[in-house]
VOBA-1610 file (N, C-alpha, C; in pm, whole numbers, padded with zeros to 5 digits, always signed):
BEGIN
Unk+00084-00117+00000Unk+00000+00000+00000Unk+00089+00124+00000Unk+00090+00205-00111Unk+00094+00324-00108Unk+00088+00445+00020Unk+00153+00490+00096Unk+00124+00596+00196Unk+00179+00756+00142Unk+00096+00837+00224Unk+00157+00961+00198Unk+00126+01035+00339Unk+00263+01132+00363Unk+00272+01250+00511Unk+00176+01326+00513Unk+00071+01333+00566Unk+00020+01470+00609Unk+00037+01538+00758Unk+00026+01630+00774Unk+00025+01734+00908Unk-00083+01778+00957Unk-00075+01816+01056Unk-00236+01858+01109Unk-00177+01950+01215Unk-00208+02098+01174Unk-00178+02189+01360Unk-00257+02162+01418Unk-00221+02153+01552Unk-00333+02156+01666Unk-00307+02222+01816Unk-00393+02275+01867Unk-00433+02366+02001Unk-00399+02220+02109Unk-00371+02277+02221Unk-00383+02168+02326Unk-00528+02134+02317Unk-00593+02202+02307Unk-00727+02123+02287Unk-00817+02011+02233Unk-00758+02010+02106Unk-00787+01900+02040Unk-00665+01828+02067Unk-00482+01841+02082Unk-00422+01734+02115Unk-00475+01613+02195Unk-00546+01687+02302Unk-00594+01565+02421Unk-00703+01521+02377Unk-00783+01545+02301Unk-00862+01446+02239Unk-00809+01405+02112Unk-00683+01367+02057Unk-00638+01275+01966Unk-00579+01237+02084Unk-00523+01240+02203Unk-00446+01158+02276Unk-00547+01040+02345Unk-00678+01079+02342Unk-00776+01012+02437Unk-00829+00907+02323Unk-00778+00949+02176Unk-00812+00820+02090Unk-00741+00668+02065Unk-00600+00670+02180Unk-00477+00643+02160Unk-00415+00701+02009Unk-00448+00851+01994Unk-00304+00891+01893Unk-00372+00790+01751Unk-00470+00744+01732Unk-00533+00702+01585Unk-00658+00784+01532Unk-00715+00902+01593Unk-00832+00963+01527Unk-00835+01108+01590Unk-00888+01205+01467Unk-00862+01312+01496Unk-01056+01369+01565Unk-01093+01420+01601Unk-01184+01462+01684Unk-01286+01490+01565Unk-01437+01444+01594Unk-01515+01481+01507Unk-01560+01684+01490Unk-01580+01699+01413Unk-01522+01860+01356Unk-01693+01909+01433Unk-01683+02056+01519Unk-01767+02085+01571Unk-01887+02163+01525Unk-02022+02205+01497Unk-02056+02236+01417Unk-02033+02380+01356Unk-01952+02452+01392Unk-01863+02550+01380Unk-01760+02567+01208Unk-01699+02412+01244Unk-01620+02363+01161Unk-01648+02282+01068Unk-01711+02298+00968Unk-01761+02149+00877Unk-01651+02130+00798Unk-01533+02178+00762Unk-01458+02133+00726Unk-01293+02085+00820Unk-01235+02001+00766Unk-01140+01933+00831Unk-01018+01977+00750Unk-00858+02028+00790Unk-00800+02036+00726Unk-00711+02017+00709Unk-00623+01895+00692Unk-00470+01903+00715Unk-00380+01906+00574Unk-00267+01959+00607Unk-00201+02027+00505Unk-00080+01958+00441Unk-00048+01948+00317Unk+00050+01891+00313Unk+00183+01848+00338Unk+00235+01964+00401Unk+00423+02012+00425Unk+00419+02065+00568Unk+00525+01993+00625Unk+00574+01997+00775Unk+00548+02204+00797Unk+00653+02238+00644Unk+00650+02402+00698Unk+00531+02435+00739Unk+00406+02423+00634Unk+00328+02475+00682Unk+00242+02487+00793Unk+00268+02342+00818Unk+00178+02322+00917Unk+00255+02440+01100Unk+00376+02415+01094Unk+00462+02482+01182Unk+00398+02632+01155Unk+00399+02652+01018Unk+00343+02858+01027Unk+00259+02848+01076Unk+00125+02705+01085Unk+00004+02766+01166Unk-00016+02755+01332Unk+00100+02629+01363Unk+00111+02586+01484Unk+00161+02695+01583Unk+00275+02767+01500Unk+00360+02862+01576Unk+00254+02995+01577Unk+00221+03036+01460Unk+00116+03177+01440Unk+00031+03198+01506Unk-00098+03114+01507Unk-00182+03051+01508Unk-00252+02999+01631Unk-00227+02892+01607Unk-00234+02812+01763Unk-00194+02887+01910Unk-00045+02868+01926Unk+00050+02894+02004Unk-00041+03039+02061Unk-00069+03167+01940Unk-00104+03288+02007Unk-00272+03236+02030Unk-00379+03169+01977Unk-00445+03139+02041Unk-00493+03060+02124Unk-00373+02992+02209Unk-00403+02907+02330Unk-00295+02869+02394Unk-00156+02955+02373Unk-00021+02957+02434Unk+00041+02821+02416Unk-00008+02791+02352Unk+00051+02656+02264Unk-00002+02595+02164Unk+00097+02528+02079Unk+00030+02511+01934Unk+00144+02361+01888Unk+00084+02300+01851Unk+00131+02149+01815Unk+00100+02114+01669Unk+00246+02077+01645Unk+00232+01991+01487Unk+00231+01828+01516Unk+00112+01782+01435Unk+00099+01633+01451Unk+00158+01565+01284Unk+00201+01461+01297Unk+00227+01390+01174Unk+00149+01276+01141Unk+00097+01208+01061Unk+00038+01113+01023Unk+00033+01039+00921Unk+00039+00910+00852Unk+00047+00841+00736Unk-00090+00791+00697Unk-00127+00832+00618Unk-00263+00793+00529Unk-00206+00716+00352Unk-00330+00654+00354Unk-00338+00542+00237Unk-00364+00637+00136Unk-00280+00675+00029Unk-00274+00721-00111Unk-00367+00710-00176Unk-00439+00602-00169Unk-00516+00578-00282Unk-00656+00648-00243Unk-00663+00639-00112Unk-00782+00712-00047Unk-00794+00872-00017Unk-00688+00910+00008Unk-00646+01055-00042Unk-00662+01133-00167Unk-00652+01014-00303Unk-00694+01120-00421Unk-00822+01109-00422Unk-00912+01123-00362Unk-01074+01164-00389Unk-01079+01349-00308Unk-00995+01381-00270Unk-00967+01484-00149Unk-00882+01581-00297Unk-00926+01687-00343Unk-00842+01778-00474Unk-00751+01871-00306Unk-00623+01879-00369Unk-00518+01960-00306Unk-00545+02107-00341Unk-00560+02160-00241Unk-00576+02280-00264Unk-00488+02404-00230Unk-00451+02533-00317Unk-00361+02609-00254Unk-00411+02729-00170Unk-00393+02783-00105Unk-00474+02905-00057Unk-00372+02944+00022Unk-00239+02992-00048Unk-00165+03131-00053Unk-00028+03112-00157Unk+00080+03115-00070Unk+00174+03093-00141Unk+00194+02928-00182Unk+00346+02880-00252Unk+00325+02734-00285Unk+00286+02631-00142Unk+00367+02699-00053Unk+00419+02572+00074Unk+00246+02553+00110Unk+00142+02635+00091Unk+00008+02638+00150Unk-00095+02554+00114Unk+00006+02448+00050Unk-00097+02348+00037Unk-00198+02216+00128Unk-00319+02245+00093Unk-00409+02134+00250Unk-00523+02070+00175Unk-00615+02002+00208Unk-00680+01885+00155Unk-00845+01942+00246Unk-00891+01932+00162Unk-01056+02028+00235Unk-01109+01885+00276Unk-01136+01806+00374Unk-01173+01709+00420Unk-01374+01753+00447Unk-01486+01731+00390Unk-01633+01747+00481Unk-01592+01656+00622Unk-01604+01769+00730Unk-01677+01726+00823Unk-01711+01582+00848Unk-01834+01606+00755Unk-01912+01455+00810Unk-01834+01309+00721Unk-01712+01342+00661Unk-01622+01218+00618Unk-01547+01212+00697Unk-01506+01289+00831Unk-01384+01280+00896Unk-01415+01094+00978Unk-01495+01048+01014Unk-01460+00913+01069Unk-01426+00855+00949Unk-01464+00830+00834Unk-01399+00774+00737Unk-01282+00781+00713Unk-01169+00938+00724Unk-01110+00956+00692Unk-00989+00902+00808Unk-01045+00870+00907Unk-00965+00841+01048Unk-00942+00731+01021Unk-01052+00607+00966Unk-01028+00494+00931Unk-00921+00439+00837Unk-00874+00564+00726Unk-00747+00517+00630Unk-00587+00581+00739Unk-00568+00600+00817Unk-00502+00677+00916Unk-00421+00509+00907Unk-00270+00517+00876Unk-00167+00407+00905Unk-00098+00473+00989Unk-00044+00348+01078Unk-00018+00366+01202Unk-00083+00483+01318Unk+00051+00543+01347Unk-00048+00619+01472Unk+00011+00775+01495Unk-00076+00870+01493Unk-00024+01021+01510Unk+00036+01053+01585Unk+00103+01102+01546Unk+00281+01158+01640Unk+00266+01331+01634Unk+00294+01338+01763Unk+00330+01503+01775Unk+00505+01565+01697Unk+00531+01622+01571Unk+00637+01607+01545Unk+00732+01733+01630Unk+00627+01888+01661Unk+00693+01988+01691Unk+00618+02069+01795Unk+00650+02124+01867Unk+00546+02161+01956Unk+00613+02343+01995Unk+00525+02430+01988Unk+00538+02588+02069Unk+00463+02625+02157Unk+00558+02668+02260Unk+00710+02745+02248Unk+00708+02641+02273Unk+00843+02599+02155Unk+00935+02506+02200Unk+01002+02499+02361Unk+01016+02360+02388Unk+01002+02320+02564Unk+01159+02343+02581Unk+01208+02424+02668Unk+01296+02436+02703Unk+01463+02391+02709Unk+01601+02412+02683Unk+01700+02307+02648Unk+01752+02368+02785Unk+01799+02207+02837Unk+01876+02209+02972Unk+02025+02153+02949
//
């Protein structure tokens, strides 16, 4: 099987509910949010974790994850700014589906403010 990287920023908020899934499913999207979005490239995801996140909830987390290729091209890549800004418009109401092609298990890759060097 085919895999491909995606990223996902996230608030401590939703971290602990991907942590309460054991680290395999991302939180069903609130009705606020009908869309789901994770992005293609580590950078970007860091501009939203660090920007983003971090200033709206004093911390901001990049997650990593491996999804099945083949189930990914039904999802058109989309750009919305410069090149690195590329993310995948997930509906809402496909996100348990989309949890279900999820290989292996989501990893926190980067986290702000970065935790302290001793």
């Amino acid at each position: 099987m085919k895999t491909q990287t995606l990223y996902r920023p996230v608030g401590p908020g939703e971290l602990a509910l991907i942590e309460q899934s054991g680290w395999k499913a991302f939180p069903p999207r609130l009705p606020e949010q009908p869309i789901f979005y994770p992005v293609m490239n580590e950078e970007y995801a860091i501009q939203i974790a660090r920007d983003w996140n971090e200033s709206a909830s004093g911390s901001g987390f990049v997650t990593r994850f491996e999804m099945d290729a083949d189930y990914l091209s039904r999802f058109e890549e989309q750009v919305v700014g410069g090149n690195i800004h590329r993310e995948l418009w997930v509906p809402g109401e496909d996100l348990a589906e989309f949890n279900q092609h999820i290989i292996g298990l989501i990893e926190v890759s980067q986290s702000f403010p970065n935790p302290p060097t001793h």
